[in-house]
C-alpha positions in Angstrom: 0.0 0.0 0.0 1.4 3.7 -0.8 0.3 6.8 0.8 -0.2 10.0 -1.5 -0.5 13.4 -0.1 -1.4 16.0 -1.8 -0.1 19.8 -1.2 -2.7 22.8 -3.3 -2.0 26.0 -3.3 -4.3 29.6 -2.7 -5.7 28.9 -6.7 -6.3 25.7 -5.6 -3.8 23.8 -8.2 -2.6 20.9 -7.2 1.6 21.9 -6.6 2.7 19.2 -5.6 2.2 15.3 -4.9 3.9 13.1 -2.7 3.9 9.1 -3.9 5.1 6.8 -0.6 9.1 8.7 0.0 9.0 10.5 -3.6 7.8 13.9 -4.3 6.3 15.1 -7.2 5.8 18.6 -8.5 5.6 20.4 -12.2 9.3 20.0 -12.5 9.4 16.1 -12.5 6.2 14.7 -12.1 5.9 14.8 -15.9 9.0 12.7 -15.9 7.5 10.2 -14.1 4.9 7.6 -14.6 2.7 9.9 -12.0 2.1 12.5 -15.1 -1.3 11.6 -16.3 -2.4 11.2 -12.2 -0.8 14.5 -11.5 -3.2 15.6 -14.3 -6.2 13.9 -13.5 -6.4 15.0 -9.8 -5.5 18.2 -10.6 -8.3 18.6 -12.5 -10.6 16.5 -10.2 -10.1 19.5 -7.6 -10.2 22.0 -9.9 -14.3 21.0 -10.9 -14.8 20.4 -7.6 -13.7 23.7 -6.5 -15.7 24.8 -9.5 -19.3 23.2 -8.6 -18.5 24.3 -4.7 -18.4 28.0 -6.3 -21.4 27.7 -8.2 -23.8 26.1 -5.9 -22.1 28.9 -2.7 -23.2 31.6 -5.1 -26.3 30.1 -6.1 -27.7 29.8 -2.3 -26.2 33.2 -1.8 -28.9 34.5 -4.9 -31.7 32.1 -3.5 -31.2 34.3 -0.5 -31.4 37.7 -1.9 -34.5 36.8 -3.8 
């Protein structure tokens, strides 16, 4: 079993990934077999931060009306 830990920055992009003892970040992790994860979790976060975003500012219109 492998841990990975994830580190996202103020943007919410993923910056950096951490696989068991290696870390990953744009420099290398496209070097690696971790390139297409890397990718697909960053944007996995990124459309979750997206649908968070719409459905805060939809409530927040529900509320004015």
């Amino acid at each position: 079993m492998k841990t990975i830990t994830l580190k996202i920055d103020e943007n919410n992009d993923l910056y950096e990934m951490r696989i068991g003892m290696e870390i990953y970040t744009l420099e290398n992790v496209y070097k690696s077999k971790y390139g297409n994860l890397f990718d697909e979790l960053n944007m996995a976060i990124e459309t979750e931060w997206d649908s968070q975003v719409w459905l805060e500012n939809r409530l927040k219109e529900n509320k004015n009306e």
